[in-house]
PyMOL Python script that loads the backbone (N, CA, C, O; Angstrom):
from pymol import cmd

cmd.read_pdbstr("""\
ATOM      1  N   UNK A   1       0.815  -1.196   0.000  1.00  0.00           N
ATOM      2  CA  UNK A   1       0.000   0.000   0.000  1.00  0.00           C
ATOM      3  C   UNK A   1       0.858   1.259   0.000  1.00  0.00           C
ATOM      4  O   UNK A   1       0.497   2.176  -0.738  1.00  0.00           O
ATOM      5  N   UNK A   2       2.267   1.450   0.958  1.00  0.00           N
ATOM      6  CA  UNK A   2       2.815   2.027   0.696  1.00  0.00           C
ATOM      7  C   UNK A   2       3.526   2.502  -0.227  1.00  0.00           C
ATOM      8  O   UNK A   2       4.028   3.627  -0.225  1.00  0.00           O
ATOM      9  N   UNK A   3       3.619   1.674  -1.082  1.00  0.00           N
ATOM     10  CA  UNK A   3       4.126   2.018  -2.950  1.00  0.00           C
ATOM     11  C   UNK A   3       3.133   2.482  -3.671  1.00  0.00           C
ATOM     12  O   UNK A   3       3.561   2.974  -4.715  1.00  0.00           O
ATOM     13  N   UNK A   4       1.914   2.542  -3.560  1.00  0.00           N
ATOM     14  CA  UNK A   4       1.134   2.975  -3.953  1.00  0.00           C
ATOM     15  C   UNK A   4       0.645   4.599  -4.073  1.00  0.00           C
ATOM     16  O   UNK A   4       0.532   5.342  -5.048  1.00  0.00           O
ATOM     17  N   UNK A   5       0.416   4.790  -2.655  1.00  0.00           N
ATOM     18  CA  UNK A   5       0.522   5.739  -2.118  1.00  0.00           C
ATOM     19  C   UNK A   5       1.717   6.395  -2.601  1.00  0.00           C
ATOM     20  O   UNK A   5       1.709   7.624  -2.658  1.00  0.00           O
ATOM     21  N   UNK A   6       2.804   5.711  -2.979  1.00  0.00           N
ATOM     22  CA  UNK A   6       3.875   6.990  -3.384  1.00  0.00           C
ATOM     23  C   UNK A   6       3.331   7.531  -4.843  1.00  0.00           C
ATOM     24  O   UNK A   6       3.326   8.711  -5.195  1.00  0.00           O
ATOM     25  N   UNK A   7       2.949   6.590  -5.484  1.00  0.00           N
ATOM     26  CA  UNK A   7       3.106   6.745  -6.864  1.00  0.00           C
ATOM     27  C   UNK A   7       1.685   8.230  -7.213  1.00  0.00           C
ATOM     28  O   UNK A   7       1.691   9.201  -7.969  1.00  0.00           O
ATOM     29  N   UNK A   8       0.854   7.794  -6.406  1.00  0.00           N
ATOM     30  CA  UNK A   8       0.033   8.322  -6.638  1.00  0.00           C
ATOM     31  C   UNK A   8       0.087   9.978  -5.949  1.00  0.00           C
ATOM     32  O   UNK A   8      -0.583  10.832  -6.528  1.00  0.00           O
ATOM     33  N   UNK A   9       0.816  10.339  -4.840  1.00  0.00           N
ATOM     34  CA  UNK A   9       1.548  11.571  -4.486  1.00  0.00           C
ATOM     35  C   UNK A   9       2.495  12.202  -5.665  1.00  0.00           C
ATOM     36  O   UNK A   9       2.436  13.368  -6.055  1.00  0.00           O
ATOM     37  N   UNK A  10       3.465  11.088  -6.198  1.00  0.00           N
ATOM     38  CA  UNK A  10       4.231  11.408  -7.450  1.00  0.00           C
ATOM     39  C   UNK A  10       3.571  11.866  -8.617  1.00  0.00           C
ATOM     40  O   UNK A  10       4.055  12.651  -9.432  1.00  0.00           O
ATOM     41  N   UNK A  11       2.084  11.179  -8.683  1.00  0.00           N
ATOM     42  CA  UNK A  11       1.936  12.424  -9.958  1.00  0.00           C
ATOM     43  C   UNK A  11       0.536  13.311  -9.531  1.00  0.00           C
ATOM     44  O   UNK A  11      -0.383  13.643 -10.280  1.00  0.00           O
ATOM     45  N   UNK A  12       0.691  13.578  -8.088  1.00  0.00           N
ATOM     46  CA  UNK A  12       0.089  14.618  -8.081  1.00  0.00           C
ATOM     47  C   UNK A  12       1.124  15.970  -7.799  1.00  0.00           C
ATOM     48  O   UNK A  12       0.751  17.142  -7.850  1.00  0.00           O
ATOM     49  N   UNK A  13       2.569  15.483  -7.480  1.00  0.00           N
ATOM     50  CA  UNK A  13       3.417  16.321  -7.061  1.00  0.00           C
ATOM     51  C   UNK A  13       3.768  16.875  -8.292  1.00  0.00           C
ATOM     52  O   UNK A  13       3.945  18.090  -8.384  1.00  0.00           O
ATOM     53  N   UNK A  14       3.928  15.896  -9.545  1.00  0.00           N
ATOM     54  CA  UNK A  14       4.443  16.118 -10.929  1.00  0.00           C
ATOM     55  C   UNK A  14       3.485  17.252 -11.507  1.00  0.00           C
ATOM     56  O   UNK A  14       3.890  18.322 -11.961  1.00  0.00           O
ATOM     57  N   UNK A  15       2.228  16.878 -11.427  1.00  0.00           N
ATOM     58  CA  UNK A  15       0.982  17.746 -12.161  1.00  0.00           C
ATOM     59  C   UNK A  15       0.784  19.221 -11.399  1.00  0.00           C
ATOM     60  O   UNK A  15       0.430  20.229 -12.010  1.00  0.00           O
ATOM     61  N   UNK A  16       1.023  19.191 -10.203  1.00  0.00           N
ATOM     62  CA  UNK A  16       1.249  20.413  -9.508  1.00  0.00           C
ATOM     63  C   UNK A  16       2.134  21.068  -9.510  1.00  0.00           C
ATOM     64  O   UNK A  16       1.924  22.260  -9.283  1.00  0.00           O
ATOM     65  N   UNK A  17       3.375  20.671  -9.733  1.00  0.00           N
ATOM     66  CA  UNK A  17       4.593  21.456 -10.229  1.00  0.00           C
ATOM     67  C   UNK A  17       4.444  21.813 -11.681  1.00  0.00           C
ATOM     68  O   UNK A  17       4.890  22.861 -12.147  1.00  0.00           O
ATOM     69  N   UNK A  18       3.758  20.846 -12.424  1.00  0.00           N
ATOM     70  CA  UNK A  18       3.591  21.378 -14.138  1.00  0.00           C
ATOM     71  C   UNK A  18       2.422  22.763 -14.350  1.00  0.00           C
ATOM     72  O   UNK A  18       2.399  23.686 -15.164  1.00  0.00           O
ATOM     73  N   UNK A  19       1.456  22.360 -13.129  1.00  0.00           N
ATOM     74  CA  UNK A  19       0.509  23.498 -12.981  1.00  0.00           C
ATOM     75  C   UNK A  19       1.078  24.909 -12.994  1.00  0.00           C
ATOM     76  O   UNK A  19       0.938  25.756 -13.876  1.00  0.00           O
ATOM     77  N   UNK A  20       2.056  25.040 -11.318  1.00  0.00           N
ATOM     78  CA  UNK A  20       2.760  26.007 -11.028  1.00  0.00           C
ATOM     79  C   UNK A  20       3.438  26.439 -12.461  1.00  0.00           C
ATOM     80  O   UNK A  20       2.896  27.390 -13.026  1.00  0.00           O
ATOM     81  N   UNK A  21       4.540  25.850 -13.084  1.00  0.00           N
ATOM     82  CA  UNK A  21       5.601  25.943 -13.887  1.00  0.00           C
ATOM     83  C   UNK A  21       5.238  26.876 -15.116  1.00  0.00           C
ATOM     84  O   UNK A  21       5.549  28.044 -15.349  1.00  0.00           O
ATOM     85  N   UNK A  22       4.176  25.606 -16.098  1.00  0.00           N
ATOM     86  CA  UNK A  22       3.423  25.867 -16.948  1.00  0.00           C
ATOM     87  C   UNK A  22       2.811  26.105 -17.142  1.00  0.00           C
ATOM     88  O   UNK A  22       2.678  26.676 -18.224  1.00  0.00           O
ATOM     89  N   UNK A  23       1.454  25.849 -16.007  1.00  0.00           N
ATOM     90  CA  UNK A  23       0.492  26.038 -16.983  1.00  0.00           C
ATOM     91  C   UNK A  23      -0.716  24.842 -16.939  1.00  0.00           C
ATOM     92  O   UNK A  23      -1.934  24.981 -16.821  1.00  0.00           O
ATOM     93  N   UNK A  24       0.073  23.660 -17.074  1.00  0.00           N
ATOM     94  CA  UNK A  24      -0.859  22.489 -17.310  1.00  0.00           C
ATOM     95  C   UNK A  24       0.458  21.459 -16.701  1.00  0.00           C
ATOM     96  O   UNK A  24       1.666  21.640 -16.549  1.00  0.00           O
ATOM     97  N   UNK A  25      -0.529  20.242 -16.441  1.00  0.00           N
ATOM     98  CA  UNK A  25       0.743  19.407 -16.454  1.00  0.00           C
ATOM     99  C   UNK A  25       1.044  18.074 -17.691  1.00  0.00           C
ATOM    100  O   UNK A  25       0.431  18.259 -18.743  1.00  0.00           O
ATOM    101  N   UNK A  26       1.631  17.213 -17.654  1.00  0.00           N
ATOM    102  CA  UNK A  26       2.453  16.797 -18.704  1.00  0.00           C
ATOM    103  C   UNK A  26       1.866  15.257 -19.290  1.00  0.00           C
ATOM    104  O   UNK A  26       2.324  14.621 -20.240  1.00  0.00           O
ATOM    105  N   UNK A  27       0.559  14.843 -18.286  1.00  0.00           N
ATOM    106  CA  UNK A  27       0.860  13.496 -18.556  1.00  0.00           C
ATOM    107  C   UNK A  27       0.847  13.023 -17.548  1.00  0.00           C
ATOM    108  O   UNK A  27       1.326  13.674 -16.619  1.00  0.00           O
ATOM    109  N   UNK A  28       0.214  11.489 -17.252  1.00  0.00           N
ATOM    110  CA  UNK A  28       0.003  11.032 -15.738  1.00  0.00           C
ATOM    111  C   UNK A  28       1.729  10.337 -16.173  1.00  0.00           C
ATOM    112  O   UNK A  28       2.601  10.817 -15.448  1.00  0.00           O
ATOM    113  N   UNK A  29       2.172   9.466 -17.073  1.00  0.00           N
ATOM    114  CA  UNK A  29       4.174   8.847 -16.634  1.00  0.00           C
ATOM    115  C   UNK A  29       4.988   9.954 -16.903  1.00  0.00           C
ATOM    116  O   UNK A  29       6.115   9.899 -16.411  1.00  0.00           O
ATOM    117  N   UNK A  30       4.650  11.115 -17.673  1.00  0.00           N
ATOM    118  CA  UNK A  30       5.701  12.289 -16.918  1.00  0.00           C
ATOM    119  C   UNK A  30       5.428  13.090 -15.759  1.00  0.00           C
ATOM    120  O   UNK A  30       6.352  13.614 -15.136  1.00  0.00           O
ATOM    121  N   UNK A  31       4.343  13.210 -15.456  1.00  0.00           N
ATOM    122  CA  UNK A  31       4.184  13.582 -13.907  1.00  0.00           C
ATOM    123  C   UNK A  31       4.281  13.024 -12.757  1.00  0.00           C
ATOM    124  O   UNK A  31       4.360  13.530 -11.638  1.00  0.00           O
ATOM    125  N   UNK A  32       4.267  11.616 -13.195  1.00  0.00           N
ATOM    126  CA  UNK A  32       5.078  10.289 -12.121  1.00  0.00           C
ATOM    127  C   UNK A  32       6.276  10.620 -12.232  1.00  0.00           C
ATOM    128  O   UNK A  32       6.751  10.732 -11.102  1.00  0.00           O
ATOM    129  N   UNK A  33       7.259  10.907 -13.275  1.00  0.00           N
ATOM    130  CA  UNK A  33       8.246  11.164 -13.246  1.00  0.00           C
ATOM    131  C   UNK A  33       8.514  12.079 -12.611  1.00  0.00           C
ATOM    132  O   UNK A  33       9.146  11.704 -11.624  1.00  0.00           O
ATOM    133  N   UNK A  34       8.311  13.625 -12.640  1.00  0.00           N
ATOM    134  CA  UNK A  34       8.469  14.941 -12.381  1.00  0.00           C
ATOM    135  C   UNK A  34       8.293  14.630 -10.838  1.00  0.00           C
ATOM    136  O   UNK A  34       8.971  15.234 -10.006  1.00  0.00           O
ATOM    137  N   UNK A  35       7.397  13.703 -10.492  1.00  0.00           N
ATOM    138  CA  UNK A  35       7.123  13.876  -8.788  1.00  0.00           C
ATOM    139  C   UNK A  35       8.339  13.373  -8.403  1.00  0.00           C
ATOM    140  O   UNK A  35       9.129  14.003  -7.701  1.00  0.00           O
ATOM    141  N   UNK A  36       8.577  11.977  -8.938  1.00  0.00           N
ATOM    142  CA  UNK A  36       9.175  10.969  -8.200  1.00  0.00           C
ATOM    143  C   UNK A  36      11.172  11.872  -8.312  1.00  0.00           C
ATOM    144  O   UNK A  36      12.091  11.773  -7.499  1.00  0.00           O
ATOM    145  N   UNK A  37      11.133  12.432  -9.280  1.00  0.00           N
ATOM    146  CA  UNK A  37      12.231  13.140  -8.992  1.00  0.00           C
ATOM    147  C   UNK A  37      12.415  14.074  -8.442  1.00  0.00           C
ATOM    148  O   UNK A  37      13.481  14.081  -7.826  1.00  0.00           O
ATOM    149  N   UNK A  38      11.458  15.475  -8.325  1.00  0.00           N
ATOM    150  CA  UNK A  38      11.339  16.108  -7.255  1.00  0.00           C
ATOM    151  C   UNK A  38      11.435  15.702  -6.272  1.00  0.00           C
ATOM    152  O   UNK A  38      12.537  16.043  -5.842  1.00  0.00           O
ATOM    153  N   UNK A  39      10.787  14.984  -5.401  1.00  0.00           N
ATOM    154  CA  UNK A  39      10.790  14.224  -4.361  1.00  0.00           C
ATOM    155  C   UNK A  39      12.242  13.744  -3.749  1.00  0.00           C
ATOM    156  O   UNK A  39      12.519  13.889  -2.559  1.00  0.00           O
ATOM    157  N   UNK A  40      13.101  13.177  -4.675  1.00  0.00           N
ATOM    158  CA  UNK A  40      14.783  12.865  -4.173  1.00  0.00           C
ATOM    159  C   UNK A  40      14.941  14.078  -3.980  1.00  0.00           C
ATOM    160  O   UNK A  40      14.932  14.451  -2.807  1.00  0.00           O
ATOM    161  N   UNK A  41      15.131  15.054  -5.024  1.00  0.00           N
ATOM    162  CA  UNK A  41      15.557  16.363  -5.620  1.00  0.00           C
ATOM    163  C   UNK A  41      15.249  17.257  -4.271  1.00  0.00           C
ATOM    164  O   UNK A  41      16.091  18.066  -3.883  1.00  0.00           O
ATOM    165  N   UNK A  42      14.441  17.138  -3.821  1.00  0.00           N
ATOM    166  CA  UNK A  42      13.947  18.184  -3.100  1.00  0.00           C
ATOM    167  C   UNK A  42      13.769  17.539  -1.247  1.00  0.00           C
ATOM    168  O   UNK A  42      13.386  18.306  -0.363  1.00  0.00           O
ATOM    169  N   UNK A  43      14.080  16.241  -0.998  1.00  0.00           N
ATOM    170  CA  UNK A  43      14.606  15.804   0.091  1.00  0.00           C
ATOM    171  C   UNK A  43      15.804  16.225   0.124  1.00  0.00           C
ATOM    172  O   UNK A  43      16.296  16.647   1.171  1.00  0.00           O
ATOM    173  N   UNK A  44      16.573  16.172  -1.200  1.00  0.00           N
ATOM    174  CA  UNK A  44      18.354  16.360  -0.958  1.00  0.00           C
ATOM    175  C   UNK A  44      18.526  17.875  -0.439  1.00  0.00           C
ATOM    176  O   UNK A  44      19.359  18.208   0.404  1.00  0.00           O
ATOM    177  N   UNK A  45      17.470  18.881  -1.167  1.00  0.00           N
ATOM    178  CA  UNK A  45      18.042  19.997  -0.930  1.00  0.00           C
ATOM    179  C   UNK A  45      17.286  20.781   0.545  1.00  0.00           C
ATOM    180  O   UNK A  45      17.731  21.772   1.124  1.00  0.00           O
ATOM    181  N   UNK A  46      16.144  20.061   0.877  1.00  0.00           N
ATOM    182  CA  UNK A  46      16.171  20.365   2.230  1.00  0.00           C
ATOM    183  C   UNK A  46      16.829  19.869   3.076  1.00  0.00           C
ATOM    184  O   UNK A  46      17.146  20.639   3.982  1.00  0.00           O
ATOM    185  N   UNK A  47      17.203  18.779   3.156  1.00  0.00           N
ATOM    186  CA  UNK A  47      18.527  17.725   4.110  1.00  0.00           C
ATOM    187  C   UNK A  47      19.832  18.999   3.966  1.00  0.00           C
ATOM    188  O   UNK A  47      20.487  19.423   4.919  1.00  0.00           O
ATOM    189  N   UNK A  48      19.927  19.291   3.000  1.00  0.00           N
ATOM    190  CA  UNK A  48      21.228  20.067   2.539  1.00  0.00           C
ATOM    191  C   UNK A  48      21.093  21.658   3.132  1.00  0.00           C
ATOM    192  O   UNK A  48      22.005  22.467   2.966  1.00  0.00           O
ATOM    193  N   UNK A  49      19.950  21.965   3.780  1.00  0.00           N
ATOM    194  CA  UNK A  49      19.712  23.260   4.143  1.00  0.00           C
ATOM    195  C   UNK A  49      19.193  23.264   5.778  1.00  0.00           C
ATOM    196  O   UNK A  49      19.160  24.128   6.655  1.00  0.00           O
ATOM    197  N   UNK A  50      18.873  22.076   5.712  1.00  0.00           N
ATOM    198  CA  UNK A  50      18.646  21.191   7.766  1.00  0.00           C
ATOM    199  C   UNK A  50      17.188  21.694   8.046  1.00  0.00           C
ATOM    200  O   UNK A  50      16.702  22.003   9.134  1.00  0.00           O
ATOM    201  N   UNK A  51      16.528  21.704   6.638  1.00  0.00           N
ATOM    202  CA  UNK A  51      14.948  22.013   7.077  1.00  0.00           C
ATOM    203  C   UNK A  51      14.729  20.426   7.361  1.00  0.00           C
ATOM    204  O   UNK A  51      15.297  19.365   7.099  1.00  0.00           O
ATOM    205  N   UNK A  52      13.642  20.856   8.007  1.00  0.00           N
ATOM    206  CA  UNK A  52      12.685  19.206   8.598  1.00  0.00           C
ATOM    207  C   UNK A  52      11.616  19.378   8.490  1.00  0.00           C
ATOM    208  O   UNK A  52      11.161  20.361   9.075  1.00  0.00           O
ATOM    209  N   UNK A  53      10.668  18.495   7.676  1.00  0.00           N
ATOM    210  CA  UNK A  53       9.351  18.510   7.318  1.00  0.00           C
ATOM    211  C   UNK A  53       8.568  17.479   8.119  1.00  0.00           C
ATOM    212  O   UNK A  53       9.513  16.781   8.488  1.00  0.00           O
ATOM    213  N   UNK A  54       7.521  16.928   8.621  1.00  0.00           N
ATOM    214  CA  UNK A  54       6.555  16.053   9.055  1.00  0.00           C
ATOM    215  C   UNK A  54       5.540  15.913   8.261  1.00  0.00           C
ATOM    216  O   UNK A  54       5.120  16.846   7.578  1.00  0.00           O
ATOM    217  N   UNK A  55       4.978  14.619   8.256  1.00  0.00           N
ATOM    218  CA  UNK A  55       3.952  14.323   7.796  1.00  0.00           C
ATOM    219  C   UNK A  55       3.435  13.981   6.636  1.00  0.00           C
ATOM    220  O   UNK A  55       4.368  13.780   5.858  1.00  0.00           O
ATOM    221  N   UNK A  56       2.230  13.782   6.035  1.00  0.00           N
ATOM    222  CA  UNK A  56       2.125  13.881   4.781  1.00  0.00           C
ATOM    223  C   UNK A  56       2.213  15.376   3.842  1.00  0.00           C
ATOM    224  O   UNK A  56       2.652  15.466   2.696  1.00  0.00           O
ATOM    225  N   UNK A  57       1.575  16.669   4.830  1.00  0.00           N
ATOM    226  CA  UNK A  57       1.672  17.946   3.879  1.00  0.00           C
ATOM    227  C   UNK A  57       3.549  18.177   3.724  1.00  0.00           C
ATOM    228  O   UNK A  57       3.973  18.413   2.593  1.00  0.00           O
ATOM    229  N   UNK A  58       4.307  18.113   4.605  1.00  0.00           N
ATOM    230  CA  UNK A  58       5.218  18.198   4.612  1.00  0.00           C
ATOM    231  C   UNK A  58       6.155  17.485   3.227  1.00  0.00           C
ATOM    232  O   UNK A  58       6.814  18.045   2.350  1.00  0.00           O
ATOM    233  N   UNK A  59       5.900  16.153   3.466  1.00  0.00           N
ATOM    234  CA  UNK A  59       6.729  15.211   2.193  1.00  0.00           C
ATOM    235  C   UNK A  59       5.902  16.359   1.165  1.00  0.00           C
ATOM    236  O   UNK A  59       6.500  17.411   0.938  1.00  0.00           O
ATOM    237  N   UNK A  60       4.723  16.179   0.637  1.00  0.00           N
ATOM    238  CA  UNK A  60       3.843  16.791  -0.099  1.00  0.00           C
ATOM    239  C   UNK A  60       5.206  18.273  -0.636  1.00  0.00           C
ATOM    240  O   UNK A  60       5.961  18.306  -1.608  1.00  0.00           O
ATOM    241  N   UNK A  61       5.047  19.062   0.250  1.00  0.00           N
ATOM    242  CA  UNK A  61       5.595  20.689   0.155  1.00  0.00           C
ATOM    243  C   UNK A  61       6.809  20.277  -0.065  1.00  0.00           C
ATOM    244  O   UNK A  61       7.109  21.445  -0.311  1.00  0.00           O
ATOM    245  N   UNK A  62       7.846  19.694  -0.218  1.00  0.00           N
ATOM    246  CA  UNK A  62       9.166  19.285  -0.133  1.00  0.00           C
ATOM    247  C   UNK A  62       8.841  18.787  -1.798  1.00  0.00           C
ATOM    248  O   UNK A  62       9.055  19.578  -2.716  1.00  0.00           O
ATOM    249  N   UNK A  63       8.414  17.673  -2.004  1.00  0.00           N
ATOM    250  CA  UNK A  63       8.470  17.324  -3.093  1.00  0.00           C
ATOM    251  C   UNK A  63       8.258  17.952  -4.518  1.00  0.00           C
ATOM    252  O   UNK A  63       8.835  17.855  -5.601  1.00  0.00           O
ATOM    253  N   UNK A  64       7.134  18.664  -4.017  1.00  0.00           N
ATOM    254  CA  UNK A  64       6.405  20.126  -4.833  1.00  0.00           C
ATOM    255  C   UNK A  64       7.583  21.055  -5.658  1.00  0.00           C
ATOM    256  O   UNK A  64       7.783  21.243  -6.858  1.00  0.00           O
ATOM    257  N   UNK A  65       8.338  21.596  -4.278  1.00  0.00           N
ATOM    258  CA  UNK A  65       9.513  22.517  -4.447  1.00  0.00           C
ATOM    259  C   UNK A  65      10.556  21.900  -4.823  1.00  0.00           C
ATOM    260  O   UNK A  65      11.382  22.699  -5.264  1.00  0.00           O
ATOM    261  N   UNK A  66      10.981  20.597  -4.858  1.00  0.00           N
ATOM    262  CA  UNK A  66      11.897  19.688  -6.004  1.00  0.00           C
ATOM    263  C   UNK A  66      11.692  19.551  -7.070  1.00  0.00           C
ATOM    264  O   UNK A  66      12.393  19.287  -8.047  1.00  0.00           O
ATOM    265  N   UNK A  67      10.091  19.843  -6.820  1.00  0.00           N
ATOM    266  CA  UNK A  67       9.937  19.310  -8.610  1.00  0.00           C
ATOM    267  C   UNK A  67       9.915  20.607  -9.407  1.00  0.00           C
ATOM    268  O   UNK A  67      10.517  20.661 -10.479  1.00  0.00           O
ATOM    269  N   UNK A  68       9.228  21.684  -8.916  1.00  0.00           N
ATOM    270  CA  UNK A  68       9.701  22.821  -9.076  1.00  0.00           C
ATOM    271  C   UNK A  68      11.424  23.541  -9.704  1.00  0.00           C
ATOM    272  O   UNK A  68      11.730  24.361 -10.570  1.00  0.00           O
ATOM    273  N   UNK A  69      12.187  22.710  -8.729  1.00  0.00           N
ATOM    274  CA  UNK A  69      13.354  22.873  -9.202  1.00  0.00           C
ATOM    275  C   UNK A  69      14.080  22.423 -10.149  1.00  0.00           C
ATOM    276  O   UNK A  69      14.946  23.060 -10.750  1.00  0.00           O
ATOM    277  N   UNK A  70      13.694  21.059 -10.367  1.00  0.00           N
ATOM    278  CA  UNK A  70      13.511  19.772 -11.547  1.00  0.00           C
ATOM    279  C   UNK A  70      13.700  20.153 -13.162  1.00  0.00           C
ATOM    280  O   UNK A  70      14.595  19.944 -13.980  1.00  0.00           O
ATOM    281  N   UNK A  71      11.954  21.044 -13.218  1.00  0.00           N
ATOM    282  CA  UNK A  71      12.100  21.698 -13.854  1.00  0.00           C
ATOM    283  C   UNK A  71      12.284  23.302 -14.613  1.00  0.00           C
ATOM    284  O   UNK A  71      12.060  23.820 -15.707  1.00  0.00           O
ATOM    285  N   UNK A  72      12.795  23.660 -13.376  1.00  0.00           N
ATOM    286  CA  UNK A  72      13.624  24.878 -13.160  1.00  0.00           C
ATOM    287  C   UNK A  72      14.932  24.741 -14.601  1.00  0.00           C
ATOM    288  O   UNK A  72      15.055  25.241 -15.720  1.00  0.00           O
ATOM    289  N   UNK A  73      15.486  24.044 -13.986  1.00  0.00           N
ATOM    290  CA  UNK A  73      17.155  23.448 -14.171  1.00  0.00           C
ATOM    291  C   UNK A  73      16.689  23.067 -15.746  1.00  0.00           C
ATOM    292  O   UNK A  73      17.223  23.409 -16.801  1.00  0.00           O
ATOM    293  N   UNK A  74      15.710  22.381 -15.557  1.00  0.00           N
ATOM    294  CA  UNK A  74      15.507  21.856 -17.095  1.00  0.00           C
ATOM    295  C   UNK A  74      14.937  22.365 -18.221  1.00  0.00           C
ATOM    296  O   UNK A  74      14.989  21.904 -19.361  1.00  0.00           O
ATOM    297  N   UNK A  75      14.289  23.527 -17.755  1.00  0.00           N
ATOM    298  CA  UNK A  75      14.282  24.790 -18.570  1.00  0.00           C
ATOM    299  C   UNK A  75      15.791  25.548 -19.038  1.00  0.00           C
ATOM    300  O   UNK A  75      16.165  26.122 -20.061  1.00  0.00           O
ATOM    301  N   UNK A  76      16.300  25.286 -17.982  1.00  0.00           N
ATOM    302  CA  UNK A  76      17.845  25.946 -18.551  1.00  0.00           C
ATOM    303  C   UNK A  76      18.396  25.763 -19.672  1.00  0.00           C
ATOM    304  O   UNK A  76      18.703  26.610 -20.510  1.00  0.00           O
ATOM    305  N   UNK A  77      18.604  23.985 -19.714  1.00  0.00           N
ATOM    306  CA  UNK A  77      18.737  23.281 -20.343  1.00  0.00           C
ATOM    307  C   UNK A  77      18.496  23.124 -21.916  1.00  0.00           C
ATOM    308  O   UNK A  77      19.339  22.813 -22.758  1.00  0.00           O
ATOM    309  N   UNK A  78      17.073  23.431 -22.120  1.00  0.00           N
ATOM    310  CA  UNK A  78      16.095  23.284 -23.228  1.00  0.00           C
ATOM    311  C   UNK A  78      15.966  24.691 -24.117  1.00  0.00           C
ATOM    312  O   UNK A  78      15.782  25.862 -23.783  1.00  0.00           O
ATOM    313  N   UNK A  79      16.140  24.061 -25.345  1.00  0.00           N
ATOM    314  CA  UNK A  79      15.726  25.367 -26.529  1.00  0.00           C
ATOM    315  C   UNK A  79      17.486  25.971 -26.526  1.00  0.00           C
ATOM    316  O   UNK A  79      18.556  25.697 -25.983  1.00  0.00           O
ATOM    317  N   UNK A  80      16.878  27.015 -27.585  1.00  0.00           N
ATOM    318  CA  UNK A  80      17.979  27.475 -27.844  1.00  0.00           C
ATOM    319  C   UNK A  80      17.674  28.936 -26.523  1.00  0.00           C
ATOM    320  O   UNK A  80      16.837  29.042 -25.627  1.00  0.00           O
ATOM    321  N   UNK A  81      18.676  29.754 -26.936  1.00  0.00           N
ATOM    322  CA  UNK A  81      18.993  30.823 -26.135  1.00  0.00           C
ATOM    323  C   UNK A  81      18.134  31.670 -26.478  1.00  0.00           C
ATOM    324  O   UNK A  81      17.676  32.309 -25.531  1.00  0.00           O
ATOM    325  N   UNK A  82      17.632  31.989 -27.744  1.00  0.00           N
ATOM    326  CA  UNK A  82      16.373  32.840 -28.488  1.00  0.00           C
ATOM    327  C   UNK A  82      14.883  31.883 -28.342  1.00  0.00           C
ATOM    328  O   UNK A  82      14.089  31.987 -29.276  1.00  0.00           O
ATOM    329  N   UNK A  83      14.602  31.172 -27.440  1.00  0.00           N
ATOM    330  CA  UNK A  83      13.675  30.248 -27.297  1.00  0.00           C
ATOM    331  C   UNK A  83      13.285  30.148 -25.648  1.00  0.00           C
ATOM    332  O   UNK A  83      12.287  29.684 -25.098  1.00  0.00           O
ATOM    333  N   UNK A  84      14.542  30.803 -25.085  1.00  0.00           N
ATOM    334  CA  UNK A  84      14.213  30.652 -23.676  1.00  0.00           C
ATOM    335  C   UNK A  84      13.515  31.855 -23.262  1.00  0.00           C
ATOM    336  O   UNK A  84      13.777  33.028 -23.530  1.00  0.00           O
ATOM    337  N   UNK A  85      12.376  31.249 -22.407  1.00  0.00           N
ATOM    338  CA  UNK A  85      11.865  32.293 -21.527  1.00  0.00           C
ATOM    339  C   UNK A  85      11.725  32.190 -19.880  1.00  0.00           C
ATOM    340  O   UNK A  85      11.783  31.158 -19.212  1.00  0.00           O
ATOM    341  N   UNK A  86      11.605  33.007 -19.596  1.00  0.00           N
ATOM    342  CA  UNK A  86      11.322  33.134 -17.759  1.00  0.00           C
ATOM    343  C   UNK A  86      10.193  32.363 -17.403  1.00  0.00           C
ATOM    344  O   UNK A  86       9.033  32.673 -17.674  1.00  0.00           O
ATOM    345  N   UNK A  87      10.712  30.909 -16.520  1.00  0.00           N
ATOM    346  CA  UNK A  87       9.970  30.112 -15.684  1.00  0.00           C
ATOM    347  C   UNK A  87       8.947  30.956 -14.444  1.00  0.00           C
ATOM    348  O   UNK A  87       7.909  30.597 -13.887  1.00  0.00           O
ATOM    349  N   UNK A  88       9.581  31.917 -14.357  1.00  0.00           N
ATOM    350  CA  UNK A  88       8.930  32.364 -12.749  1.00  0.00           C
ATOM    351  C   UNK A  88       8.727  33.412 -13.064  1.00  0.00           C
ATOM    352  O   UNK A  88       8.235  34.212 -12.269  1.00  0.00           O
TER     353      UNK A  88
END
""", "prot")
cmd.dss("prot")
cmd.show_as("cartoon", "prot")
cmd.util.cbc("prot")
cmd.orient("prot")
């Protein structure tokens, strides 16, 4: 049940970060994706800053703001330089 439960946080974390980002989100296996990497992404960088979250809203808000960052970075990444625009 507990794998379950992740997967299904993962693409609500994915679709809510695509919401925020974009606009819309991407797809229930790229928004599984987008969560499930936010989620490392964004444990590492609160561990890395000594925030501490509880609970389910907590994992939730942590994962959100990884995935956020996810595709932050991966906007960088993408298009040419005359193609890029401001995420935020």
């Amino acid at each position: 049940m507990g794998f379950i439960l992740f997967l299904i946080i993962g693409i609500f974390v994915g679709w809510a970060a695509g919401m925020l980002v974009k606009g819309h989100g991407f797809g229930g296996i790229v928004d599984l994706i987008v969560g499930v990497i936010g989620s490392v992404l964004g444990g590492f960088i609160f561990d890395l800053f000594g925030v501490v979250t509880y609970g389910l809203w907590g994992s939730i808000a942590t994962s959100v703001i990884g995935a956020i960052v996810f595709l932050g970075v991966l906007a960088l990444f993408k298009g040419s330089s005359a193609n890029k625009k401001a995420i935020f």
